[in-house]
N, C-alpha and C positions, 0 to 999 in steps of 0.2 A: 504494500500500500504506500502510494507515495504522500508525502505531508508537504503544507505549507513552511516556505522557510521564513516567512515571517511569524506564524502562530503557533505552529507546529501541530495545526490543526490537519485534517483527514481533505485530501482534496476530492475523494469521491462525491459525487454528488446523486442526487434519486429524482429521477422524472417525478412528480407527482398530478394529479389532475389537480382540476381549479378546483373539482368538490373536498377532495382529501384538506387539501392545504387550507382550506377555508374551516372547512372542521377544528386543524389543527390550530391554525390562530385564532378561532374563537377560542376556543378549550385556554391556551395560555392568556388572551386577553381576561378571561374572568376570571384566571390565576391571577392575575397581575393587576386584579381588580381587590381581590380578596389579602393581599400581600400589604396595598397602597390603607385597607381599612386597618390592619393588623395596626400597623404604623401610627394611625390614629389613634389607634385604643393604646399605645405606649406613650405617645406624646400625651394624653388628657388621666394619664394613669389607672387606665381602667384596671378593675381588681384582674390578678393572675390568672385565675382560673378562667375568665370567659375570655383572655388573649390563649390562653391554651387549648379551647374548642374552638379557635377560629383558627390557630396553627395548627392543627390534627385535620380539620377543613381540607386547608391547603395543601395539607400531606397525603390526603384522601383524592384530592384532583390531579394532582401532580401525578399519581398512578396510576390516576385512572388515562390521565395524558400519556403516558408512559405504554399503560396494555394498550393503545389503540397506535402507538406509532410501533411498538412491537410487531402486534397484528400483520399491520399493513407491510412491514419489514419483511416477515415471514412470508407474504402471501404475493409482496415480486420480488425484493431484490434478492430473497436467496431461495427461491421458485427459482427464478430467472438464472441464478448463479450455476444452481443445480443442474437444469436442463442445459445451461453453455459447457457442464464438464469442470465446471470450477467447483470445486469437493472445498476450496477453501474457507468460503463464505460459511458452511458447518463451523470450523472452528473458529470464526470471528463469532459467528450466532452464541454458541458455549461461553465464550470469553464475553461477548456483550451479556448474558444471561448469568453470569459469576459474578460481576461488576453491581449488578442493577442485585442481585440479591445478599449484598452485604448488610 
């Protein structure tokens, strides 16, 4: 896999259609909606416990964000990997699946 030499980030990229991608940033826009209120209930010192049901929220969408770009991982890019003879995209899939369950 080659990496960016400024980030060192993954230069791979994934087609995606306009419906997926629109799923997936709604899903993070209302992460990133629920993060922005969190914030508030810190800034106005809301008691502990009801910033910890809105962080356990966020933890609960952010997976759910998570199985649905999983899903969709599974179901092309390592389909696709598969069917081109690339057995490798298995061992990235294990290794991304090891990572995501620490």
């Amino acid at each position: 896999m080659e990496n960016c030499n400024k980030c060192g980030c993954s230069i791979k990229k994934t087609a995606r259609s306009e419906e997926e991608r629109k799923k997936l940033i709604n899903r993070l826009n209302r992460i990133e909606g629920q993060i922005r209120g969190i914030c508030k209930m810190v800034e106005k010192d809301t008691y502990c416990t009801d910033i910890l049901v809105q962080s356990a929220a966020v933890k609960a969408a952010i997976n759910a964000f998570n199985k649905e770009l999983l899903a969709n991982h599974i179901r092309n890019c390592v389909l696709k990997g598969v069917q081109e003879g690339n057995n490798e995209v298995i061992d990235e899939l294990v290794s991304t699946l090891q990572g995501l369950m620490k």
